[in-house]
N, C-alpha and C positions, 0 to 999 in steps of 0.2 A: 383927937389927933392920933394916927397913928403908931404905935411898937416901933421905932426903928431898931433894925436886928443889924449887930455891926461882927462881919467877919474876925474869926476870933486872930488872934496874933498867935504870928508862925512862931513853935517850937525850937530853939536855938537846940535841943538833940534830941530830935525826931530819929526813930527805929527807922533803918532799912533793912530787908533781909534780900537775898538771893539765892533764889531756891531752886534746883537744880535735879534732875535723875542723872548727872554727870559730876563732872569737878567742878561746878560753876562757875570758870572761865568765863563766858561766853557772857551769862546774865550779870557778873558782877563788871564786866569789863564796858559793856552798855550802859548798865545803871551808873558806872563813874561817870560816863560823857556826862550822860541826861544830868546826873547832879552837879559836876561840875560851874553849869549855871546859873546855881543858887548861893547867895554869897550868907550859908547857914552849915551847921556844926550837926553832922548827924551819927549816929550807933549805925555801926554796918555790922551785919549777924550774917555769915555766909554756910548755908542749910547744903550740903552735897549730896549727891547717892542716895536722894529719895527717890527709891526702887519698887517701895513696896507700897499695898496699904498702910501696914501700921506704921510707918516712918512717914506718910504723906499727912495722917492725923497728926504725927508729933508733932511734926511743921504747924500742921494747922493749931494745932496747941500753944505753941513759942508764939505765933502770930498772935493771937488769942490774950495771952497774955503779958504783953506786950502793951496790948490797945487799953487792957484794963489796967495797967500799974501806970502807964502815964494820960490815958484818957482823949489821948490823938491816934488815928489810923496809921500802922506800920505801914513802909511805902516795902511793896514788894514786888521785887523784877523775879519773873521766873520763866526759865525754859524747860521747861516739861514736855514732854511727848506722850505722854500714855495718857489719852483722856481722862480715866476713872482719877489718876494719881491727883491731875490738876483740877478736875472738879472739887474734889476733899480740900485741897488749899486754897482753892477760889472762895469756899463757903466762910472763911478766918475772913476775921475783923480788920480786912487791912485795905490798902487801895490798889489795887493789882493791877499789873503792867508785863502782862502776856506776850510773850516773843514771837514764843510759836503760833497761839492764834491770829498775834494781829499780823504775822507775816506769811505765815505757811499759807493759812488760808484764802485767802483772797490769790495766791499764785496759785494755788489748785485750780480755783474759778477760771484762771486768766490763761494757764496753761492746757486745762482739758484735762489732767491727768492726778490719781490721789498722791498726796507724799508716801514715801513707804514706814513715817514715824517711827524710824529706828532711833533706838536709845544710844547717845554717845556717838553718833554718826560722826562728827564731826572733829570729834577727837578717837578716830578708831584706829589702832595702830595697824588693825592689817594694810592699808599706804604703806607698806614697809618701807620702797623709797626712801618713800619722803622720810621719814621716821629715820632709818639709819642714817640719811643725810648730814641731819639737823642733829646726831649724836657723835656723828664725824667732825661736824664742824666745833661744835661745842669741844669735844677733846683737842680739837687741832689748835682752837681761841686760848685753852688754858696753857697748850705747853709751851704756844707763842705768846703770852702773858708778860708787859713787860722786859721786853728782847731777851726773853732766856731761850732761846733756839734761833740759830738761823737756817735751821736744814727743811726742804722742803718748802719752801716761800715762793719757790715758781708756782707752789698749788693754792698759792691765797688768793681770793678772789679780791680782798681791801688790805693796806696795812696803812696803820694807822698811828700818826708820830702826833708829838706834841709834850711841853713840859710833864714833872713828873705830876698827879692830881689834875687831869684839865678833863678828863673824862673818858679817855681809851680802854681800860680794862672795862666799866660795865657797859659802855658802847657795843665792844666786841663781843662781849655776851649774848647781849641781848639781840646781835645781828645773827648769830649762830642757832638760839634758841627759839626763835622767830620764824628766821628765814632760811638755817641753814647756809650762810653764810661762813668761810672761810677767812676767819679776820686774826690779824697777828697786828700786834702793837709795840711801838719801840719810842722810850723815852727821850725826849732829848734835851742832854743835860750840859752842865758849862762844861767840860772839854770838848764836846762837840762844837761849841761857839765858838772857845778859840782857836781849835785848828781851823775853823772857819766850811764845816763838811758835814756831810750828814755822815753817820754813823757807818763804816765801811759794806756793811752788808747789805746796804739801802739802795743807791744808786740804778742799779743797773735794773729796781721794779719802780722808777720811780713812777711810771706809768698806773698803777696800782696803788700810790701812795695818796693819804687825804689827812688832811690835819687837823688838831683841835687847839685851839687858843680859848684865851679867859682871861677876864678883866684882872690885875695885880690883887687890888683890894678881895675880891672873892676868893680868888689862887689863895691869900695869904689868910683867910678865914678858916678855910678850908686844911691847911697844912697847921694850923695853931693846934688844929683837935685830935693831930695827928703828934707834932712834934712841937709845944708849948713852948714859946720865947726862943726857937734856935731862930741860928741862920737862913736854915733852908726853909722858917715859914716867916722871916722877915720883911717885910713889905717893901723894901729897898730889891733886897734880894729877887722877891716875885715880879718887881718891874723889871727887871735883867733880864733873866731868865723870858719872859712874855715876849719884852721888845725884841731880842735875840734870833727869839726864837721863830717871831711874825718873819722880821726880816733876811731869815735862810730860807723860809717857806715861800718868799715870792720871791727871794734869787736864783730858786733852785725851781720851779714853777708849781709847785705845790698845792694844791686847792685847798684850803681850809674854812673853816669857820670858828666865830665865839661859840662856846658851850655856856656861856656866862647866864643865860637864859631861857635857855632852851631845855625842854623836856629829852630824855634818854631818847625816847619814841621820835621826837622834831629831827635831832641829829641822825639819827637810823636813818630816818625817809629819807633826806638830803643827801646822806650819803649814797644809798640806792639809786635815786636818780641821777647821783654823778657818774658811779661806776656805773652805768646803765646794763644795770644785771638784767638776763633776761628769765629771773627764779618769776615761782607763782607769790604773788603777795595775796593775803585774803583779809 
């Protein structure tokens, strides 16, 4: 009778690395997707600024021993550009998951034309543009952080209400950092309720305005690890504050959404497609 050979059982913290001649953005931001899918526990080791030979063998070294201290293949995403650099990591002990190859390549085929394999292409700041943009909007997110400015809010392109903790401030960030986004964010708190208005400086962009709501229970999780047994993270309290606050946002016509579940990144996109910006997404 036969050997039967039984697939060995997955790793609950399997090594990844992302190995990069850049900031590894790019590869580590893919290899979350891809892992994402896997409902396992893994070592993320993020290799940057492999520029050179002897830094391409270090890699290959880390990879290397890696496979030999736990005895399973490092899973490694890498976008390299410089052939000689990704050969030397290709040769490590790992399962490798090439960007550049599996994608450049085959559009070279499909296009006619070679890539120009420039290093860091794709985070080069000469786009000045783009670049000051995206450092415009970021200083403009932080000093609208919160409703502490109201000057200047004809130039936001979102502004962005909702109780205090429901997800506005790194919303706003991350729409500036991103995308270059002009995002200002304003709280809205129980005097706002009772006078029964949104905060005086609000109105007159409400056109510009998009809101975040969140389940009581979460809000009041969330405000414990901030302000342990008060008021303001009371669970009574956070149903007020929520209900309140839903029902100024659709009297006043306000689009909103729960953050209650959604990723930083889910709330971003939605919000883009409501303001129907017409910036570059990539």
């Amino acid at each position: 009778m036969p050997d039967i050979k039984q697939a060995p059982l997955p790793s609950a913290n399997r090594t990844v690395f992302f190995v990069s001649d850049g900031t590894g953005i790019t590869a580590e931001t893919f290899g979350h997707s891809v892992l994402t899918q896997f409902d396992l526990k893994f070592k993320q080791i993020r290799l940057p600024f492999i520029d050179t030979l002897d830094k391409a063998h270090e890699a290959a070294r880390k990879i290397n021993d890696a496979f030999n201290a736990e005895g399973s293949r490092p899973i490694v995403f890498s976008t390299l550009v410089q052939v000689e650099l990704a050969d030397v990591v290709f040769k490590s002990k790992g399962m490798h998951m090439d960007l550049i190859q599996t994608f450049v390549a085959p559009l070279e085929q499909e296009l006619g034309v070679k890539s120009t394999h420039t290093v860091g292409r794709s985070h080069n700041i000469t786009d000045s543009e783009e670049y000051k943009n995206r450092i415009e909007a970021i200083n403009f997110s932080l000093a609208h952080d919160d409703g502490q400015s109201n000057k200047n809010l004809s130039t936001a392109d979102v502004i962005l209400v909702g109780v205090s903790r429901s997800g506005k401030t790194p919303t706003s960030l991350y729409l500036a950092m991103q995308y270059g986004i002009k995002a200002a964010n304003y709280p809205l708190i129980p005097d706002d309720f009772e006078r029964g208005r949104l905060p005086s400086a609000l109105p007159e962009f409400r056109a510009k305005m998009f809101g975040l709501s969140i389940a009581p229970e979460r809000l009041s999780e969330i405000r414990n690890e901030r302000r342990p047994g008060s008021k303001y993270a009371a669970l009574e309290n956070c149903r007020y504050e929520v209900n309140e606050a839903e029902a100024m946002m659709k009297r006043e016509g306000i689009r909103w959404l729960s953050s209650t579940t959604k990723s930083i990144e889910e709330i971003a996109t939605t919000i883009l497609q409501e303001i129907k910006s017409d910036i570059k997404i990539y």
